[in-house]
DRENROKE-366056 format. One record per residue (C-alpha): x, y, z. Coordinates in steps of 0.05 Angstrom, whole numbers. Layout:
BEGIN
+--------+--------+--------+
:      x :      y :      z :
+--------+--------+--------+
:      X :      Y :      Z :
...
+--------+--------+--------+
//
This chain:
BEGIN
+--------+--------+--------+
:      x :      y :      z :
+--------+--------+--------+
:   2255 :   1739 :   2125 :
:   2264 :   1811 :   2111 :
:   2288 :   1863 :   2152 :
:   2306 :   1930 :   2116 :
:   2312 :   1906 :   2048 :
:   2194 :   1840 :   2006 :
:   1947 :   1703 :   1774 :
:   1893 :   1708 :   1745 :
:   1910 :   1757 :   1688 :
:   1975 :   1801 :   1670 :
:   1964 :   1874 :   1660 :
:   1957 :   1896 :   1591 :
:   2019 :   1945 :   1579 :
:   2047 :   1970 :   1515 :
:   2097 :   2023 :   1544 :
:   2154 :   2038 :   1586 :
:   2184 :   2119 :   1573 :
:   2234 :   2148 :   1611 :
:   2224 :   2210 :   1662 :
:   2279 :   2250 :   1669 :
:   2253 :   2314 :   1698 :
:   2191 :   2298 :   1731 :
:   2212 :   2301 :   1804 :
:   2252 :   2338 :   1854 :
:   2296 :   2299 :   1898 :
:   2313 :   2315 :   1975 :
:   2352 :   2273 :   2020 :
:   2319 :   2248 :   2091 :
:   2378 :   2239 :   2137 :
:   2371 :   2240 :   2216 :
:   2420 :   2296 :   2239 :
:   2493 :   2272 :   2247 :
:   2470 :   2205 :   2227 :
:   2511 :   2164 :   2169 :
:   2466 :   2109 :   2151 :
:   2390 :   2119 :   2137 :
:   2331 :   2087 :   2104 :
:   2266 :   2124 :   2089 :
:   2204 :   2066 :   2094 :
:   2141 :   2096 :   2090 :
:   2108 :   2168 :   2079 :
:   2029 :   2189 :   2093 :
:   1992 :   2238 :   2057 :
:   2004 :   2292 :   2105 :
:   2075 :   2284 :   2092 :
:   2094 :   2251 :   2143 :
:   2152 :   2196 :   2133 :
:   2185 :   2135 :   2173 :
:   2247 :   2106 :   2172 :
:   2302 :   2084 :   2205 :
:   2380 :   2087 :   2223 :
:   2427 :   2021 :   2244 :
:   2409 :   2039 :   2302 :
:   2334 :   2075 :   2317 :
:   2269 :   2092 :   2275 :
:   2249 :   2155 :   2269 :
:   2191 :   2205 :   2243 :
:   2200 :   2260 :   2200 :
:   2142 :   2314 :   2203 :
:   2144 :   2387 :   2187 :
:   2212 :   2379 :   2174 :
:   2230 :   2363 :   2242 :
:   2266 :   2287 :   2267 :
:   2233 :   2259 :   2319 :
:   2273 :   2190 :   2349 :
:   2222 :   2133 :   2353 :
:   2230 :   2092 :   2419 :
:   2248 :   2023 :   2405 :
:   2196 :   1962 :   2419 :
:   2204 :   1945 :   2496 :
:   2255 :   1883 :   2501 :
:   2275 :   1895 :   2418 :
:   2353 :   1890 :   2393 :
:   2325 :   1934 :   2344 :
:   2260 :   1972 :   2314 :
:   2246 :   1990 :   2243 :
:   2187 :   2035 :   2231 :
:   2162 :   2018 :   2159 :
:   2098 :   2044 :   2143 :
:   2052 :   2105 :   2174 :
:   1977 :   2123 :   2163 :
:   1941 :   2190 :   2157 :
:   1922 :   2185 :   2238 :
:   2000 :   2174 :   2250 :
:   1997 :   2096 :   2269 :
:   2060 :   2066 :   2254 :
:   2073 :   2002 :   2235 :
:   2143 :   1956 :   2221 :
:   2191 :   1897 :   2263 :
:   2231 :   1881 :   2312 :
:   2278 :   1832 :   2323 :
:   2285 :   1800 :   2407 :
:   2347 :   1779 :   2435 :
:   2339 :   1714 :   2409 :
:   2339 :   1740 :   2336 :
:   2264 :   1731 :   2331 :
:   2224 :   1771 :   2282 :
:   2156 :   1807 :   2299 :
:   2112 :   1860 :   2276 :
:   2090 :   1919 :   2315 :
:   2040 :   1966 :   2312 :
:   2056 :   2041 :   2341 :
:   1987 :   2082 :   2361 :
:   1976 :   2132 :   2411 :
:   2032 :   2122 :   2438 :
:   2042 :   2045 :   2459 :
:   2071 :   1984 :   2415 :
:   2030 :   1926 :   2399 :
:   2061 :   1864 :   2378 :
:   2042 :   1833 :   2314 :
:   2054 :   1754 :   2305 :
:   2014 :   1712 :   2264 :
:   1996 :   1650 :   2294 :
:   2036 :   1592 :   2279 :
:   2105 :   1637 :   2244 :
:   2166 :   1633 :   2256 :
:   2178 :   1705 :   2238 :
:   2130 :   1761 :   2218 :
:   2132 :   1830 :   2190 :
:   2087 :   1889 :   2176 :
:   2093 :   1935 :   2122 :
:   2037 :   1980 :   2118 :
:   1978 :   2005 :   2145 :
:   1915 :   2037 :   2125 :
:   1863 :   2091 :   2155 :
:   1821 :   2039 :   2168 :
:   1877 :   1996 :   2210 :
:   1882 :   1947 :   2165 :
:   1959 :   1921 :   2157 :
:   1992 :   1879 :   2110 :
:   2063 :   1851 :   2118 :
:   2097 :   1775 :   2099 :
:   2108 :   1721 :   2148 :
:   2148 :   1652 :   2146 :
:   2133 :   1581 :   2165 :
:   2175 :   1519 :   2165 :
:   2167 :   1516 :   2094 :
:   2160 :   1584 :   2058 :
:   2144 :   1658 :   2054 :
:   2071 :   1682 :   2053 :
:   2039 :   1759 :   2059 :
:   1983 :   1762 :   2109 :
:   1928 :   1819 :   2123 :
:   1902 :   1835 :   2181 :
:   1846 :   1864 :   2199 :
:   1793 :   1863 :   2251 :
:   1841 :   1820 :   2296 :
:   1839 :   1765 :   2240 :
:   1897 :   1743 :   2199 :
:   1886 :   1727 :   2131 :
:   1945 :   1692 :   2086 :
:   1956 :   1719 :   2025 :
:   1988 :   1664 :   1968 :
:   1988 :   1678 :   1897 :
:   1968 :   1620 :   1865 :
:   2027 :   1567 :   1839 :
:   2082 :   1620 :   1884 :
:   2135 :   1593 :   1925 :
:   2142 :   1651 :   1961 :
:   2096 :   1717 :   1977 :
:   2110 :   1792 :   1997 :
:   2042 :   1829 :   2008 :
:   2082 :   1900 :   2015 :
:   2023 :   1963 :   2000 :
:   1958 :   1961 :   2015 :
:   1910 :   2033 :   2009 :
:   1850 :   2061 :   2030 :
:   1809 :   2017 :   1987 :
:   1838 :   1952 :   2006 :
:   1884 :   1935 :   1951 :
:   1947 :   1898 :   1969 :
:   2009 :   1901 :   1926 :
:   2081 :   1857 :   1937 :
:   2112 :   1807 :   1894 :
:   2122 :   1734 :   1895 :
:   2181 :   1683 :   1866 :
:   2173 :   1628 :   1828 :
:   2217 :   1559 :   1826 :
:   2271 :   1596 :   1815 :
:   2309 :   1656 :   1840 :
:   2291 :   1697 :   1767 :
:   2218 :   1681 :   1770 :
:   2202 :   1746 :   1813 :
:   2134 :   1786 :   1798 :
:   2094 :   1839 :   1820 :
:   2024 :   1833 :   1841 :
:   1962 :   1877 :   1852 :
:   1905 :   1844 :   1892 :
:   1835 :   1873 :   1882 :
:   1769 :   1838 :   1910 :
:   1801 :   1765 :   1915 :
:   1842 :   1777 :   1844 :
:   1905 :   1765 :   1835 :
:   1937 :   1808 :   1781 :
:   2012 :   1787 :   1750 :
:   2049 :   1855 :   1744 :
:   2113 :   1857 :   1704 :
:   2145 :   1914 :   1680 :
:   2145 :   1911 :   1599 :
:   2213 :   1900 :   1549 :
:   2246 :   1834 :   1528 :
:   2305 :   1852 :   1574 :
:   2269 :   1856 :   1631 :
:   2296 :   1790 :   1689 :
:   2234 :   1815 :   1748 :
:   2193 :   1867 :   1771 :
:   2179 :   1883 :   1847 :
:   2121 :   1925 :   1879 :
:   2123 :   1963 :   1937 :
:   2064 :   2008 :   1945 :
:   2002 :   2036 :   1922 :
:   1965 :   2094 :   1936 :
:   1887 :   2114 :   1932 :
:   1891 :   2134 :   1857 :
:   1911 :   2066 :   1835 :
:   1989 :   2086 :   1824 :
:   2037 :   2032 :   1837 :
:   2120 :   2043 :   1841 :
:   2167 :   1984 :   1846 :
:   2226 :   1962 :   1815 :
:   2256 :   1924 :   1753 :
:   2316 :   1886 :   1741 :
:   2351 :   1875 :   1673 :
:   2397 :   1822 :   1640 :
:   2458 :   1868 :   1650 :
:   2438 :   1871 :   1723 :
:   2420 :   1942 :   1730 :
:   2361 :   1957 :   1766 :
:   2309 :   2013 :   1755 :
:   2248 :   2048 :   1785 :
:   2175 :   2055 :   1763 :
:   2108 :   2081 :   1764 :
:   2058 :   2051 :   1735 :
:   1993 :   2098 :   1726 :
:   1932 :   2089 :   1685 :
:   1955 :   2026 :   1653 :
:   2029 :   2060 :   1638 :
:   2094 :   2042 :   1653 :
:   2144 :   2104 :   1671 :
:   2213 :   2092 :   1690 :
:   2240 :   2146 :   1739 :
:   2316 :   2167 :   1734 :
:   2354 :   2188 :   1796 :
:   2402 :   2239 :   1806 :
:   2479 :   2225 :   1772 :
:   2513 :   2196 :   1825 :
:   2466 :   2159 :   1862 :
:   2466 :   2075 :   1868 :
:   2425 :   2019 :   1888 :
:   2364 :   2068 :   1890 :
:   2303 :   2035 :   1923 :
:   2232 :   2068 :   1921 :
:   2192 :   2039 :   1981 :
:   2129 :   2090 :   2003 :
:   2086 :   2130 :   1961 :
:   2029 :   2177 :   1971 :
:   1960 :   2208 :   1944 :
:   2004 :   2267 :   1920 :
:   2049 :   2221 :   1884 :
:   2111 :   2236 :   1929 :
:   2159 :   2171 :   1935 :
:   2207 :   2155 :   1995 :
:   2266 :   2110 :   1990 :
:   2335 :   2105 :   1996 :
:   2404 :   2111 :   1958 :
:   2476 :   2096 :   1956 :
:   2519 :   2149 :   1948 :
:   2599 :   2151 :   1915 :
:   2627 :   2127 :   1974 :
:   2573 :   2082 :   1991 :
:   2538 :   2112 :   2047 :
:   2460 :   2103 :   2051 :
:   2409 :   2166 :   2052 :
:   2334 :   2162 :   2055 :
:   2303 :   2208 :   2004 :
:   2233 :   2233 :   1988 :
:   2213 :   2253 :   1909 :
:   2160 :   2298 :   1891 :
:   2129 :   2309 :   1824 :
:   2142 :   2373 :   1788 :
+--------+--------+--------+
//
């Protein structure tokens, strides 16, 4: 199960070109904090994350601590619609995993039926919220929506991570084959499964993390020397997004209609720092 660190046709792609100047990067750190993760961000700006030891919300540049779940060892915000509902985990004092969702105020626990574990990732305006949950055997992504839980398998996987989901209803994650190099990236659209992997002979898998209302995707690539990169993928294309020199283990988790990314990054002496990127 995850906690903070998630086939029918593959997508026709001819392309990967590097950006080197095409965003503007800004740390997200909760004041005197040393640790923090950026999850999720809305298209008002607004963006989740969390600490070791809270959540918290970041709007009009202002840190607002997010209360944990009643009864949790810990809460981790993760993903945040346009109306400000919040959705992530929690772990209980026995070390139990379950999904929450944060509206108006009060926590809702999220558990579907039957797992030994569940977590949300993301929400939509129209409530609907996708996450991953485990069984006694393996991994699956779920949706929910309406109060009904719908499992979400990509055909032949071992394991499934529905991650994004937008406004229309499309659901991005990845899934592992047989073994632990067999990782892809998915896009599901009315019932169809779509293989996503990021293009070049070098390439070991490809992760997906969000989408927005435009269609754009981001996720995440691994090569055979180990190094791992971010992406966009827009209109069919492929665009690998360098960080800033000095920052490690960058991860690029939430993404919005204005193209802005959240993550998070390692620093030189390995200390964690949420970010947010916005296109120039």
């Amino acid at each position: 199960m995850q906690f903070r660190g998630l086939m029918a046709l593959s997508l026709a792609l001819v392309m990967m070109r590097p950006a080197q100047a095409d965003y503007t990067f800004a740390s997200v750190d909760f004041p005197d904090v040393i640790s923090n993760w950026a999850y999720g961000i809305n298209n008002t700006g607004q963006i989740v994350g969390s600490t070791f030891s809270f959540g918290f919300l970041l709007s009009d540049d202002k840190y607002t601590r997010l209360d944990q779940v009643p009864g949790a060892y810990d809460t981790f915000p993760v993903g945040i619609n346009d109306y400000g509902e919040i959705v992530g985990h929690y772990r209980d004092a026995s070390g139990t995993v379950h999904g929450f969702l944060l509206s108006n105020g009060e926590y809702t626990s999220l558990d579907v039926p039957g797992a030994t574990g569940t977590v949300a990732h993301r929400i939509n305006n129209a409530g609907q919220i996708v996450g991953n949950y485990s069984d006694d055997t393996r991994t699956h992504g779920f949706l929910l929506s309406d109060g009904e839980y719908t499992p979400i398998d990509v055909p032949g996987a071992v394991h499934t991570y529905a991650i994004g989901i937008n406004n229309a209803g499309q659901i991005v994650g990845y899934f592992m084959g047989d073994v632990i190099t067999s990782v892809h990236g998915f896009l599901l659209t009315d019932c169809r499964y779509t293989t996503l992997d990021a293009p070049g002979a070098d390439v070991i898998y490809t992760t997906c993390t969000a989408i927005n209302d435009v269609g754009q995707i981001i996720g995440g690539y691994t090569d055979i020397h180990g190094v791992g990169r971010a992406f966009l993928l827009s209109d069919g294309e492929y665009t690998t997004i360098d960080v800033p020199p000095g920052w490690n283990s960058t991860a690029f988790y939430g993404l919005n209609n204005a193209g802005q990314i959240v993550g998070w990054y390692y620093d030189r002496g390995y200390i964690v720092h949420g970010f947010v990127a916005t296109p120039n």
